[in-house]
Backbone bond lengths (Angstrom), bond angles and torsions (degrees), N, CA, C in turn:
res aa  C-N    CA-C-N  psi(-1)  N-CA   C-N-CA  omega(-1)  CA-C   N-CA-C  phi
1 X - - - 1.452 - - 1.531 109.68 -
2 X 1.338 120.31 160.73 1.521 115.98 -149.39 1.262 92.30 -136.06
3 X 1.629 118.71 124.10 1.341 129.88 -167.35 1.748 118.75 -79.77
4 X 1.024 120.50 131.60 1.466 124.80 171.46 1.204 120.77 -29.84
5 X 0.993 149.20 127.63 1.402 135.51 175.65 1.928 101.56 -69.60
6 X 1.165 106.60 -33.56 1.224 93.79 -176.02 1.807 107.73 -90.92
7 X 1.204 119.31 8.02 1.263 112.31 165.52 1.559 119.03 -77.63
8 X 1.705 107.07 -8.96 1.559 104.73 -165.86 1.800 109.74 -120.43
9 X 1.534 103.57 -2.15 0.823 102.12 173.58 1.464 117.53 -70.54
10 X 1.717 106.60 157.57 1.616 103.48 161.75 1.128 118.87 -91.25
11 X 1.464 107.04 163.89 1.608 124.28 172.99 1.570 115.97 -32.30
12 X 1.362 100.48 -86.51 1.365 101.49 149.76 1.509 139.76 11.86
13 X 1.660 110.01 -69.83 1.487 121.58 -176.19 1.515 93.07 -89.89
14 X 1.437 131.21 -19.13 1.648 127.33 -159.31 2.074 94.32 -87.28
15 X 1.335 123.80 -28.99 0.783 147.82 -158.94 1.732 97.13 -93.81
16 X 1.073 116.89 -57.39 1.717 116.74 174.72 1.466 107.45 -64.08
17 X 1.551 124.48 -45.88 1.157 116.15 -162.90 1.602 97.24 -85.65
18 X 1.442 127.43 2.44 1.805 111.50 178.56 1.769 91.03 -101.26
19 X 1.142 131.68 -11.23 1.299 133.19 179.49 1.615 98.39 -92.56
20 X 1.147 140.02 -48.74 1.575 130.34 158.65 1.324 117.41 -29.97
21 X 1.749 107.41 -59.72 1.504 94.60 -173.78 1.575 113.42 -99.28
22 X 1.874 113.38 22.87 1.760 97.20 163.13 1.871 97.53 -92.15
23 X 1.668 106.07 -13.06 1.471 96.67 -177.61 1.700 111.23 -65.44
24 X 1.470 105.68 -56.85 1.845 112.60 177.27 1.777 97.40 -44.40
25 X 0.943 128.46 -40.35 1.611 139.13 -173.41 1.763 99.68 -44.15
26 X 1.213 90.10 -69.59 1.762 109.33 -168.95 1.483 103.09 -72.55
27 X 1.141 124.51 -25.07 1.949 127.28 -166.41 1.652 92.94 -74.32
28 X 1.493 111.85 -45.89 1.385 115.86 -157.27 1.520 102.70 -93.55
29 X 1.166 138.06 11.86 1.342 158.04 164.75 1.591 108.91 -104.47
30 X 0.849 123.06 -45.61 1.755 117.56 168.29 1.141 113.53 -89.60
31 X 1.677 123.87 22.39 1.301 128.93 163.73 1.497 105.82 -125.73
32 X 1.422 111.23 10.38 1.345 104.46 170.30 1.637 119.23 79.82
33 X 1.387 124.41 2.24 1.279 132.60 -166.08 1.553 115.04 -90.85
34 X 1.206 129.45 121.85 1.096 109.12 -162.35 1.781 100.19 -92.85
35 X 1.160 137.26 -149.64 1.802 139.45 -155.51 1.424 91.24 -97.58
36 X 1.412 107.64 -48.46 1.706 111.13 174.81 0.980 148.52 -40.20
37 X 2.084 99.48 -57.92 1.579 118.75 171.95 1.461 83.93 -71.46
38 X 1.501 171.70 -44.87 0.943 153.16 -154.20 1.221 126.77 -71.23
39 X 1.711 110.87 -33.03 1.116 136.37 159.42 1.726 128.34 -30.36
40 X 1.832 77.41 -75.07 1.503 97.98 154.73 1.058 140.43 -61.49
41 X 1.125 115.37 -29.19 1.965 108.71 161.57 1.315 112.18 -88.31
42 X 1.292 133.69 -10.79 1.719 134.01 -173.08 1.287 81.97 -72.81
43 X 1.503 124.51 -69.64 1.527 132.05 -154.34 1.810 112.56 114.20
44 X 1.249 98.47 37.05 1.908 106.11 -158.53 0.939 104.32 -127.62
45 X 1.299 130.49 154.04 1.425 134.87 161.17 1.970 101.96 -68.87
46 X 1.686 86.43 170.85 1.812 85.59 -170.47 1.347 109.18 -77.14
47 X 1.997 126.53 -17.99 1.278 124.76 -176.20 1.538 104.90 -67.59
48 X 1.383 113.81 -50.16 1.419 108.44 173.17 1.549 148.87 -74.63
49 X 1.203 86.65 -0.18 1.626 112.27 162.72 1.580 120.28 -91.51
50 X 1.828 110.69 -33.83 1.450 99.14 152.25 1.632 146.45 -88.05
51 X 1.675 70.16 14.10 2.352 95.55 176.24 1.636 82.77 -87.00
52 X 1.115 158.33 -16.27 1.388 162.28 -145.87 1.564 101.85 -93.03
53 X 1.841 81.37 -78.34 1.651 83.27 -179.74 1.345 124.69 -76.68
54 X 1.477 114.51 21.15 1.728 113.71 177.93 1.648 91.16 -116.87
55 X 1.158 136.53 14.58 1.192 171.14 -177.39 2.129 98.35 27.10
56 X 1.208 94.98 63.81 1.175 137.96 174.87 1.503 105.13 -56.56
57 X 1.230 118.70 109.85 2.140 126.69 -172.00 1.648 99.32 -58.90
58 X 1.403 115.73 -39.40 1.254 114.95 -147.14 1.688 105.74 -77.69
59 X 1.342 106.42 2.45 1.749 111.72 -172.21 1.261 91.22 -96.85
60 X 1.722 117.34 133.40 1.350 134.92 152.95 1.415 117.76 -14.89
61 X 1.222 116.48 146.78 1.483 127.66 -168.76 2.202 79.28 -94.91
62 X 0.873 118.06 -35.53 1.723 109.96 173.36 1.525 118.56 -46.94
63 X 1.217 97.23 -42.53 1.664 129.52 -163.73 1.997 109.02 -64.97
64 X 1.175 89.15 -59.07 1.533 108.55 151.34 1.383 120.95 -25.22
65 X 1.639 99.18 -83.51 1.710 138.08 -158.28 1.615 79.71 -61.21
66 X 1.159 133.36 -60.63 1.586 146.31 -174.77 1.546 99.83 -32.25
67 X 1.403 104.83 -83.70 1.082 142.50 175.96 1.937 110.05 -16.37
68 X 1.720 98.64 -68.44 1.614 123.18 172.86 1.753 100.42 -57.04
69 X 1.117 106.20 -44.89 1.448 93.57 -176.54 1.409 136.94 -45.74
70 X 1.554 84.04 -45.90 1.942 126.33 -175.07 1.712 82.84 -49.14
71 X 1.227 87.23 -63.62 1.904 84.59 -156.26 1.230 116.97 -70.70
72 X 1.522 113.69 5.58 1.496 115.75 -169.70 1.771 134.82 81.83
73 X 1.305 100.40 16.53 1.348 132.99 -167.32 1.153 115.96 -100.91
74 X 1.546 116.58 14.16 1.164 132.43 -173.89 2.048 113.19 -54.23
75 X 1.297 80.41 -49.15 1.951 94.34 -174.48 1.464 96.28 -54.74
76 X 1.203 113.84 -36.19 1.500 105.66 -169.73 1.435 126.14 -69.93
77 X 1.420 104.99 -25.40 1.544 112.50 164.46 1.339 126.99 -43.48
78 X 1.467 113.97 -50.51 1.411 144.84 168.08 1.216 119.54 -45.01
79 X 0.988 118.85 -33.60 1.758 140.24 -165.71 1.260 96.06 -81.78
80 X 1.328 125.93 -61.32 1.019 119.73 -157.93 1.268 138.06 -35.45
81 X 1.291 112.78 -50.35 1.551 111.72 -168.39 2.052 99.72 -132.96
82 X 1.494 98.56 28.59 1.418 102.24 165.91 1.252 123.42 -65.52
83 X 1.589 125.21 150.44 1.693 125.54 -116.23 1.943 72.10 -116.94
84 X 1.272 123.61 -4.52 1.434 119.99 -159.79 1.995 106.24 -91.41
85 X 1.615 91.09 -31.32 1.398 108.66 167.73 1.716 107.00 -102.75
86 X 0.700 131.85 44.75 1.564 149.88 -166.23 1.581 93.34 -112.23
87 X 1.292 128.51 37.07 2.012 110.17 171.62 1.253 122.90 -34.26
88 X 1.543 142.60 -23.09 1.164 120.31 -149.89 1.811 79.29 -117.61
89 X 1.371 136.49 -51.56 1.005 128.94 168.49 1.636 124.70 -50.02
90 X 1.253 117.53 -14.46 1.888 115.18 161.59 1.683 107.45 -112.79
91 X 1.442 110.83 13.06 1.605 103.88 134.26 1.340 135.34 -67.61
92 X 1.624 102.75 -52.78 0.933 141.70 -145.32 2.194 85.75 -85.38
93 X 1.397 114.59 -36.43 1.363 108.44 178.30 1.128 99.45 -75.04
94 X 1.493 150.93 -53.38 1.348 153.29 174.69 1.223 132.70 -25.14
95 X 1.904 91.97 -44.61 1.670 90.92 178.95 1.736 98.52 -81.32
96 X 1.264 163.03 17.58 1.099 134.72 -142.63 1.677 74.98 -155.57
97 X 1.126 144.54 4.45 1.263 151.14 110.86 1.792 107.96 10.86
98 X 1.686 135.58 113.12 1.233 104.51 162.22 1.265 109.21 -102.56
99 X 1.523 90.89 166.96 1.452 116.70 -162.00 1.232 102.82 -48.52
100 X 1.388 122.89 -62.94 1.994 115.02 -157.91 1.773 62.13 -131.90
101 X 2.213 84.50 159.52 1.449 106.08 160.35 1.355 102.92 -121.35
102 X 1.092 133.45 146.42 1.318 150.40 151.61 1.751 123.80 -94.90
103 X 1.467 101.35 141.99 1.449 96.48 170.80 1.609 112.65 -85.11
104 X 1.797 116.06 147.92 1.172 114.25 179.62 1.559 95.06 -77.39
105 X 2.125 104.05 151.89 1.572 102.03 -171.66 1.926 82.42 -81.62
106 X 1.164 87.64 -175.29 1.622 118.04 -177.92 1.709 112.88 -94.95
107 X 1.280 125.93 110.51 1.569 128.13 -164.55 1.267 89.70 -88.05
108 X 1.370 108.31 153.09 1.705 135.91 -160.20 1.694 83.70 -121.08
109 X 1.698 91.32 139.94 1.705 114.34 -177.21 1.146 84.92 -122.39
């Protein structure tokens, strides 16, 4: 038997992703958009566009990206998991840093 995705999630991520979709909620309301025209530009039916804004796991990571676009939130997609704001991964390159570099000598033909 094949587990829920939302049965395994944590609190934590269940808690970010219902705060994701009250933010798309409120973005597309101070833009005047009603669930419909949103509909229609996501490319979704209206049930799965309000799994969105209840920021519901089981909706496509496309659906989303769609979604961010609509509102112009595109840059923000990008951001996310860029390797430049990555702290623990450019620790993690630092230590593995070697100690001294040397130049290789030059082999004689």
């Amino acid at each position: 038997m094949r587990t829920a995705v939302t049965d395994i999630l944590p609190p934590r991520v269940r808690r970010a992703l219902a705060k994701l979709g009250k933010d798309l909620k409120d973005a597309r309301r101070k833009r005047s958009l009603t669930v419909d025209m949103m509909t229609e530009r996501v490319g979704v039916s209206k049930a799965t566009y309000l799994k969105v804004e209840k920021g519901d796991p089981s909706v496509s990571m496309g659906v989303y990206a769609m979604t961010l676009f609509t509102l112009g939130f595109s840059g923000a997609l990008a951001e996310i998991a860029d390797s430049r704001n990555d702290d623990t991964g450019l620790l993690m390159d630092s230590s593995r840093l070697p100690q001294r570099v040397r130049t290789k000598k030059a082999t004689s033909l």
